[in-house]
Backbone as ProteinMPNN parsed JSONL, in Angstrom:
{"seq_chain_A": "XXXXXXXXXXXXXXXXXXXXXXXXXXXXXXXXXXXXXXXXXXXXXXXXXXXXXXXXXXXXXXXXXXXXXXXXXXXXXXXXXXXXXXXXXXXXXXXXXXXXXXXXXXXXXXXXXXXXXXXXXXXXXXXXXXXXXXXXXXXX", "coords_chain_A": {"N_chain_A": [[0.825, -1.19, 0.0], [1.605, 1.317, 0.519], [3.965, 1.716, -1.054], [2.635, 2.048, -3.754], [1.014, 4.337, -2.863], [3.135, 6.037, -2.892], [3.662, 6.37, -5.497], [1.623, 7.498, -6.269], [1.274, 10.175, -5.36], [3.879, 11.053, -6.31], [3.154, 11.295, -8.91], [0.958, 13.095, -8.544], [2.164, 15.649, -7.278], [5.043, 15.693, -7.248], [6.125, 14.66, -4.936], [8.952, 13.084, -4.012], [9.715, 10.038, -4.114], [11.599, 8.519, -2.626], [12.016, 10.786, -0.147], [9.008, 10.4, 0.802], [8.719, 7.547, 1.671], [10.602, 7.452, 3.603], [9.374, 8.078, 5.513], [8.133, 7.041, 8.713], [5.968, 5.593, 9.022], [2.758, 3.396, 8.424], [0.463, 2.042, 6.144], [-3.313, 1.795, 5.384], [-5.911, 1.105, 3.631], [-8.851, 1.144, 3.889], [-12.796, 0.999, 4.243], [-14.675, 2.577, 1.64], [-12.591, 3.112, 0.019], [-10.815, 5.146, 1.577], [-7.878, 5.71, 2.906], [-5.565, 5.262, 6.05], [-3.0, 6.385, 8.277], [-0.523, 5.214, 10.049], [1.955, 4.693, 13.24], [3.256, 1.496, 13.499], [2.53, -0.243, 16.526], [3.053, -2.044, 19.931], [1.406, -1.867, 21.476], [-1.969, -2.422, 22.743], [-4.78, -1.092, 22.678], [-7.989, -0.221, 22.799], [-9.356, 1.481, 20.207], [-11.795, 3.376, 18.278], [-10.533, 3.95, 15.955], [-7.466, 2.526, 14.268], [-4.718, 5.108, 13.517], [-4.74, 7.978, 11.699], [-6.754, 9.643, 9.775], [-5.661, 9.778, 6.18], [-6.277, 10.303, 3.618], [-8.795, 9.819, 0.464], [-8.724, 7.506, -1.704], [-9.56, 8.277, -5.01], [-11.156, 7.388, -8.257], [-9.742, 8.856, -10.24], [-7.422, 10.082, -8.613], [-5.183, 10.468, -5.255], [-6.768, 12.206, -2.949], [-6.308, 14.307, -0.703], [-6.618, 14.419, 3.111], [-6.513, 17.245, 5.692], [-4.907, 16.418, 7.625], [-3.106, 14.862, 5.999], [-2.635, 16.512, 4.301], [-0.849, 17.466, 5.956], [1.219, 15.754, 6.551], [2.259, 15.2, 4.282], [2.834, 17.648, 2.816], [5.206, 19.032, 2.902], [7.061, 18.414, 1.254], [5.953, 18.483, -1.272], [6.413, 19.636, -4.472], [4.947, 20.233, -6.415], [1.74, 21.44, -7.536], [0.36, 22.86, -5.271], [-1.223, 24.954, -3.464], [-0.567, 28.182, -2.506], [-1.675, 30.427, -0.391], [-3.516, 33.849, 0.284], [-4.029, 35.904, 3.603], [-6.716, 36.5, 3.392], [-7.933, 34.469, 1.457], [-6.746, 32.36, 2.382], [-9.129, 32.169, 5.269], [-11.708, 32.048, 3.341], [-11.612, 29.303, 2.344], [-11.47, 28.167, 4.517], [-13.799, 28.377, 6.08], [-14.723, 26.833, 3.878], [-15.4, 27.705, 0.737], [-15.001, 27.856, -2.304], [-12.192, 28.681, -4.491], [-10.553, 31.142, -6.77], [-8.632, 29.152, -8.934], [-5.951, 27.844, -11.243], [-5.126, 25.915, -11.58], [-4.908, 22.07, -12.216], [-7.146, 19.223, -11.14], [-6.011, 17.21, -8.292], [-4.719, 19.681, -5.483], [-3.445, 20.976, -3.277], [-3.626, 23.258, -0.483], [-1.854, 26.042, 1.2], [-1.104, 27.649, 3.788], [0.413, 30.265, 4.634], [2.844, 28.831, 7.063], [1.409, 26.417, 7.357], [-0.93, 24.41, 6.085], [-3.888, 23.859, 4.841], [-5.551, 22.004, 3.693], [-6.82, 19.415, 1.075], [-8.195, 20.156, -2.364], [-9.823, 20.212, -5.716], [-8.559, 20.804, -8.499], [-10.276, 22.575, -11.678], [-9.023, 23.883, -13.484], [-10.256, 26.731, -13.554], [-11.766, 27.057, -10.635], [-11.19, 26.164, -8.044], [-12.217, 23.427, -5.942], [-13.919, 23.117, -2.422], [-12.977, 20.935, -0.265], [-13.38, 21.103, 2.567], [-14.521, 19.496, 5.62], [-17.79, 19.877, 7.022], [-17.629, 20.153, 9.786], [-15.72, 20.463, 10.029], [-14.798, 23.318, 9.22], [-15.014, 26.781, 9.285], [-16.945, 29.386, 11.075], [-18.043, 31.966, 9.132], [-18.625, 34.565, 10.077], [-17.346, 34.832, 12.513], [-14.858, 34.808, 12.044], [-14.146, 36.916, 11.029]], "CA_chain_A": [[0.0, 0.0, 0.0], [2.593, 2.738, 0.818], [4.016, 1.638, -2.462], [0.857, 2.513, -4.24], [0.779, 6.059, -2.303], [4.291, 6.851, -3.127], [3.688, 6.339, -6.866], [0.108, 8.251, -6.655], [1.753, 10.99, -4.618], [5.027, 11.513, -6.454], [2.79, 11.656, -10.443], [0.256, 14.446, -8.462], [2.51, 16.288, -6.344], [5.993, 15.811, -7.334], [6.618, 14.337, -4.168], [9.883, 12.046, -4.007], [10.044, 8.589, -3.681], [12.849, 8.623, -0.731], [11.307, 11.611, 0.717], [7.306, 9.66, 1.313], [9.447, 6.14, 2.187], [11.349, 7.747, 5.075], [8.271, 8.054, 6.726], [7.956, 5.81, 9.69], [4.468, 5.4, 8.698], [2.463, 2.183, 8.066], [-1.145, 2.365, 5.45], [-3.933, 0.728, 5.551], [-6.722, 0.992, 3.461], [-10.211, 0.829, 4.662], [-13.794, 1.344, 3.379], [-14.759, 3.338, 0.486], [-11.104, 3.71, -0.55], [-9.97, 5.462, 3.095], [-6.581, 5.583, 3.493], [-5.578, 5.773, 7.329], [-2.002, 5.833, 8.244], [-0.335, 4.857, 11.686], [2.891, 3.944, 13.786], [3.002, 0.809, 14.352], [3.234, -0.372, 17.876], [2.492, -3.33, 20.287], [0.258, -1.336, 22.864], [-3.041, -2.615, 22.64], [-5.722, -0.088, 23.608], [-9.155, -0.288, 22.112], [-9.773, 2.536, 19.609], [-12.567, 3.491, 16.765], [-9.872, 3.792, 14.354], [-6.201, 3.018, 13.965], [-4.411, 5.727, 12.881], [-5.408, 9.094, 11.27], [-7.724, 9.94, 8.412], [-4.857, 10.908, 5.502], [-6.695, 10.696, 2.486], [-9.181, 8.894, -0.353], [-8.428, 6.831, -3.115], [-10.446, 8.383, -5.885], [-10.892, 7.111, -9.622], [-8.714, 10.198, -10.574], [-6.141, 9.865, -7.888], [-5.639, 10.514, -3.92], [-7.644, 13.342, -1.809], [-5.726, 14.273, 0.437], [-7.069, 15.174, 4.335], [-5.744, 18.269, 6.138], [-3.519, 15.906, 8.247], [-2.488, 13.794, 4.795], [-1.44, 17.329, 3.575], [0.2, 18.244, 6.707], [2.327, 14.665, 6.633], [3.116, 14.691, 2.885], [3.288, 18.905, 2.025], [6.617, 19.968, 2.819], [7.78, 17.769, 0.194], [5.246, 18.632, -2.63], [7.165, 20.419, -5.321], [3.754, 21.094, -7.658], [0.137, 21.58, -7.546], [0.546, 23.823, -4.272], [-1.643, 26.621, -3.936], [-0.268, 29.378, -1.324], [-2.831, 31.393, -0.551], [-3.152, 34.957, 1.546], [-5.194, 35.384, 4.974], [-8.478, 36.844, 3.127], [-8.58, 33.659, 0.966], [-7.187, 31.118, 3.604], [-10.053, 32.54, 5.367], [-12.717, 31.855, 2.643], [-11.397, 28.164, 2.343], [-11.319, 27.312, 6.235], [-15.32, 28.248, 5.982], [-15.717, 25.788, 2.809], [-15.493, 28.209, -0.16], [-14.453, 27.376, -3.16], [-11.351, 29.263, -4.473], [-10.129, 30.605, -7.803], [-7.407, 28.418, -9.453], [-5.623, 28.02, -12.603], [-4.289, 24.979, -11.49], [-5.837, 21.274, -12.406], [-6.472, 18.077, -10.424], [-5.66, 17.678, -6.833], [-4.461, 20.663, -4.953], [-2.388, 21.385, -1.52], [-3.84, 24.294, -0.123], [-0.967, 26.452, 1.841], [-1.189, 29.154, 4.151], [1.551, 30.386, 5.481], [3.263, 27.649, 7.057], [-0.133, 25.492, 7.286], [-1.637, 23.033, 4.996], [-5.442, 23.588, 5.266], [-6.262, 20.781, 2.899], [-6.825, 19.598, -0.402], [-8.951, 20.654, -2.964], [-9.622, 19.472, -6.804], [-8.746, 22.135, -9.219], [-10.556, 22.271, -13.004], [-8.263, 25.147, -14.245], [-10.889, 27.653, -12.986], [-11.661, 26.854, -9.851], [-10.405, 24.87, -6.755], [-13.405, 23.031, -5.281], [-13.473, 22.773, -1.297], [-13.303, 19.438, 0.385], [-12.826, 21.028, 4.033], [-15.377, 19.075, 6.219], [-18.278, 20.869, 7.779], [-17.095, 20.152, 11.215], [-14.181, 21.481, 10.486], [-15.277, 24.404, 8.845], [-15.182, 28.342, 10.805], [-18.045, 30.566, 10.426], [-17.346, 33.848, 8.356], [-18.849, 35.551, 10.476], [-16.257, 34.644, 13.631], [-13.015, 34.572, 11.481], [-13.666, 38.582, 10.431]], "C_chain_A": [[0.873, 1.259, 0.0], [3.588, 2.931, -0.125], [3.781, 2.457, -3.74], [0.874, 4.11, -3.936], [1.781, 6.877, -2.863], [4.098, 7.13, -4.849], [2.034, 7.62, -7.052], [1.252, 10.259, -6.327], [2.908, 12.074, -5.74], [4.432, 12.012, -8.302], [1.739, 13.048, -9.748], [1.039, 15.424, -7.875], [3.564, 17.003, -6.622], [6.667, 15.307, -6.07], [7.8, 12.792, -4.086], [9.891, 10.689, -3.291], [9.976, 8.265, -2.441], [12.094, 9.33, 0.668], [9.769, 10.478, 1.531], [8.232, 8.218, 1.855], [9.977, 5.994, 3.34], [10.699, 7.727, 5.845], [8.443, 6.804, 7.327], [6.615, 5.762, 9.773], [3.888, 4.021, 7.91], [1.081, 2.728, 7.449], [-1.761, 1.549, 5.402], [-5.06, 1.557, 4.653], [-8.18, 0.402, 3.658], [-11.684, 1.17, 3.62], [-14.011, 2.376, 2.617], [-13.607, 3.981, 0.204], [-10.714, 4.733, 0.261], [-9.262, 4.835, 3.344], [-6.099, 5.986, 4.683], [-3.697, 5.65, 7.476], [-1.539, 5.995, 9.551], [1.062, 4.542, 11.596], [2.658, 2.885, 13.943], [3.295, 0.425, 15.808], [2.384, -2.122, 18.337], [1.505, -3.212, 21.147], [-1.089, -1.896, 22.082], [-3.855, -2.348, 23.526], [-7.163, 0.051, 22.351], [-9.384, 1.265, 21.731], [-10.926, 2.677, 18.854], [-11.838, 2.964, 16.035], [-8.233, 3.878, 14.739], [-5.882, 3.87, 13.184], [-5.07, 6.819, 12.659], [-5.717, 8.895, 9.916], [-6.64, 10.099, 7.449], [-5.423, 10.766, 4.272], [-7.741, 9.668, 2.021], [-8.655, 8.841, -1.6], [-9.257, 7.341, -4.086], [-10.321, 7.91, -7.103], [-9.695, 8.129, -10.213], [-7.285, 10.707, -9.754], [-6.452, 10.088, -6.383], [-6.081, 12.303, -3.941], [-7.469, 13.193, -0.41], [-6.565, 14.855, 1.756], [-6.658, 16.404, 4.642], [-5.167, 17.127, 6.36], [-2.842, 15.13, 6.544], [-1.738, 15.546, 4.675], [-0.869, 17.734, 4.683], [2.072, 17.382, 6.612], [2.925, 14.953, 5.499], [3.766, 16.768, 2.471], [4.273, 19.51, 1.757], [6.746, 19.183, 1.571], [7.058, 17.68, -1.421], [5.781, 20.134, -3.273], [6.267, 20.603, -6.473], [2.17, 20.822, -7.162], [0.116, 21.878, -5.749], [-0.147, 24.922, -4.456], [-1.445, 27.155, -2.915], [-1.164, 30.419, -1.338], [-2.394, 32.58, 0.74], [-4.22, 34.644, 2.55], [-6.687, 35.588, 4.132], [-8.958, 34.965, 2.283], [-8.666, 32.167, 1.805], [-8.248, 31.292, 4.641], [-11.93, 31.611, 5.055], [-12.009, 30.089, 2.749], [-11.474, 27.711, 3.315], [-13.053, 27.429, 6.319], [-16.034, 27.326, 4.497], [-15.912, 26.756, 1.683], [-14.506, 27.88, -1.043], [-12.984, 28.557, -3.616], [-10.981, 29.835, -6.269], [-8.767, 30.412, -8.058], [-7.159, 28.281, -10.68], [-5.225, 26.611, -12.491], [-5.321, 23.148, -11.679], [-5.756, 20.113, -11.506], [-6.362, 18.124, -9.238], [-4.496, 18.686, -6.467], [-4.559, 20.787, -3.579], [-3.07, 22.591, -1.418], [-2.781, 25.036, 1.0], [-1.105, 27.842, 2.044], [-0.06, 29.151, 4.965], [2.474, 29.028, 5.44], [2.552, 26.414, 7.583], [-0.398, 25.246, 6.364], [-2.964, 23.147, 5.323], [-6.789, 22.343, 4.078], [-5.896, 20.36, 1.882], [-7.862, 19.776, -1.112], [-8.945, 20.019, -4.562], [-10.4, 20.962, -7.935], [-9.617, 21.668, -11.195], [-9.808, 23.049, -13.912], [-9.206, 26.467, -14.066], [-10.937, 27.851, -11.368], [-11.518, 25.79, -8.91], [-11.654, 24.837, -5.471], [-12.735, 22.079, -3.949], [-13.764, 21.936, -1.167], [-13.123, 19.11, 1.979], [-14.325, 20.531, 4.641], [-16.447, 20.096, 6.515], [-18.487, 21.127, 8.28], [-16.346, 20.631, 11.246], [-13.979, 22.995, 9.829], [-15.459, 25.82, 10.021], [-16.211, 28.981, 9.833], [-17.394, 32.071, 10.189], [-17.815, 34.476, 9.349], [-17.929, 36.184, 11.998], [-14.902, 34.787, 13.114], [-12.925, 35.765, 10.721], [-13.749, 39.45, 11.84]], "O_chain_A": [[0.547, 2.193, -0.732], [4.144, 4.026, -0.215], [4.471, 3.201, -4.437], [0.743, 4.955, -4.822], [1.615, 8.032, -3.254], [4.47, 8.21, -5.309], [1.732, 8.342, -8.002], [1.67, 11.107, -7.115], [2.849, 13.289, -5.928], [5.063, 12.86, -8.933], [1.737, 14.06, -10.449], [0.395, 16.469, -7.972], [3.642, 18.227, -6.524], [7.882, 15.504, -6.057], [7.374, 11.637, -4.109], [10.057, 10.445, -2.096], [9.145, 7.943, -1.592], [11.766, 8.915, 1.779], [9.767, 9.994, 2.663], [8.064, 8.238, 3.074], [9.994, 4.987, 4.049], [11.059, 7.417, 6.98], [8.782, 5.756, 6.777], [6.157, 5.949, 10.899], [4.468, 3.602, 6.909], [0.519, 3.675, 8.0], [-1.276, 0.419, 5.36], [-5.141, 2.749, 4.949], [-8.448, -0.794, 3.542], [-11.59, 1.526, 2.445], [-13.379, 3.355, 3.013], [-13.518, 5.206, 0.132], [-10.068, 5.528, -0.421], [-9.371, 3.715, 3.842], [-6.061, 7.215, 4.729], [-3.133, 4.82, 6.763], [-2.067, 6.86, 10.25], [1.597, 4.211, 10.538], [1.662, 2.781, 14.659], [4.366, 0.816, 16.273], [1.674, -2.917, 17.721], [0.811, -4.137, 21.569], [-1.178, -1.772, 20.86], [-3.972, -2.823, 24.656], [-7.045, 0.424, 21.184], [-9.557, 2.147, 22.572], [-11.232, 1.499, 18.667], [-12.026, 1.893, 15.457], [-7.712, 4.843, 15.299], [-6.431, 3.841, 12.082], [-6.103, 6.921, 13.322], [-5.134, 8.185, 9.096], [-6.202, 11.152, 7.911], [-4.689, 11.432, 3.542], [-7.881, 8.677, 2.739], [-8.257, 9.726, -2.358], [-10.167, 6.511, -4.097], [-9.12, 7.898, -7.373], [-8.67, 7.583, -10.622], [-6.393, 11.456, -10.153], [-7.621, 9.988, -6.008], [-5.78, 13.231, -4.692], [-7.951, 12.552, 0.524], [-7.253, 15.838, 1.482], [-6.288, 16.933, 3.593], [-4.786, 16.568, 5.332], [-1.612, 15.171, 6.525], [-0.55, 15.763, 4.917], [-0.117, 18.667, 4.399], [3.232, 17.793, 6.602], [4.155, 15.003, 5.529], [4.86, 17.047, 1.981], [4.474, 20.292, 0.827], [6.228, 19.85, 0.675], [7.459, 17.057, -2.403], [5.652, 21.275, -2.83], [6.734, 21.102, -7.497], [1.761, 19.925, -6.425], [-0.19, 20.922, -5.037], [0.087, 25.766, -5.321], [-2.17, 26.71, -2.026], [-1.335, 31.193, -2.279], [-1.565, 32.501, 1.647], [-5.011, 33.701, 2.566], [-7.635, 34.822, 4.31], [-10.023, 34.389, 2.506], [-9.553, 31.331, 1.974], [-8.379, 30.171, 5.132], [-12.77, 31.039, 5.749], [-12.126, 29.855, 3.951], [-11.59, 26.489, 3.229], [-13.594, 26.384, 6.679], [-17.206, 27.18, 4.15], [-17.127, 26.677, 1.498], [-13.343, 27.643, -0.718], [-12.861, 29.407, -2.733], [-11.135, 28.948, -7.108], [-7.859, 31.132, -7.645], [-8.085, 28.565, -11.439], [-4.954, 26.108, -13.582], [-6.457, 23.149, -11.205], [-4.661, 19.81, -11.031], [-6.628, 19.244, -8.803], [-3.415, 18.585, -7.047], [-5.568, 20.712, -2.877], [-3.14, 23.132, -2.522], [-2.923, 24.393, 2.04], [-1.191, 28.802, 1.279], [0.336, 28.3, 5.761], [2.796, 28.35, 4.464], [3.144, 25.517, 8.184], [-0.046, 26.033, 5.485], [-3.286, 22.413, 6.257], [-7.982, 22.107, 3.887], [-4.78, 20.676, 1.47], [-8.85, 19.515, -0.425], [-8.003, 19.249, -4.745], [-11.441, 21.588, -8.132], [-9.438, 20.58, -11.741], [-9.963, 22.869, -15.12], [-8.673, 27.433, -14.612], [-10.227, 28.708, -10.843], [-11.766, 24.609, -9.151], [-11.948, 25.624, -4.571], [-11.906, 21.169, -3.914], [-14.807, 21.594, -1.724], [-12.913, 18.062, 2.59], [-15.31, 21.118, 4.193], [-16.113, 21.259, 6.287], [-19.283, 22.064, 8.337], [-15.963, 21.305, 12.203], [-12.968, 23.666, 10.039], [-15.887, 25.822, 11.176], [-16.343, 29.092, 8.615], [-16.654, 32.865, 10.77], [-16.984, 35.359, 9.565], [-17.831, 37.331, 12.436], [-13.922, 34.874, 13.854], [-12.02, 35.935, 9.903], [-13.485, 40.653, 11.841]]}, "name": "protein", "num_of_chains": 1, "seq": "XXXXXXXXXXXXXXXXXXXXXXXXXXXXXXXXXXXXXXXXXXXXXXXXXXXXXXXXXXXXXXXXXXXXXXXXXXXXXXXXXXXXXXXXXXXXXXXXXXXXXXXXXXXXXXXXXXXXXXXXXXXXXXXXXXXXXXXXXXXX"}
């Protein structure tokens, strides 16, 4: 599986091989093409879910989580969009964005990762939860 990720990863991203491999990170794929990824260990403590959320498998490639883009972003050398506060902003409340850029998309503020997104060459359609979403009207 982590195989699989590195090869998805490194044709959307530009992210290196070496770089995603070094991780001390184990993957597991789960229902509806949820990718979770974890330390392993030997502690056994009853959870929901091993591991954290980091992305889905889609027909078209991975979709990344916030945490997926926090683990993988430093090391993505394309399809990065750096954005300023007014628009990281509009994206942390679930608004769509405009982009030039196609395909899956890193969202980067500052030195934060607030997701990913799936650009058409117009715009970069949000995929931030809507739990995890801030109301405009608190974040002005």
């Amino acid at each position: 599986m982590k195989e699989e990720i590195a090869d998805i990863l490194e044709r959307q991203f530009g992210i290196s091989r070496d770089e995603f491999l070094s991780l001390d990170l184990e993957f597991e794929k789960r229902g509806k093409g949820r990718i979770y990824a974890f330390k392993p260990c030997n502690l056994k403590v009853p959870t929901h879910h091993e591991g954290i959320y980091f992305g889905t498998l889609e027909r078209d490639g991975l979709r990344l989580s916030i945490e997926g883009c926090f683990l993988v972003g430093k090391f993505a050398k394309r399809n990065v969009l750096e954005v300023e506060d007014d628009d990281a902003r509009l994206w942390m409340c679930g608004r769509d964005l405009e982009c030039n850029l196609k395909g899956y998309v890193i969202v980067k503020w500052r030195g934060f990762f607030l997701g990913c997104g799936k650009g058409n060459g117009k715009i970069l359609r949000n995929f931030v939860p809507k739990n995890r979403r801030i109301s405009l009207k608190t974040s002005l």
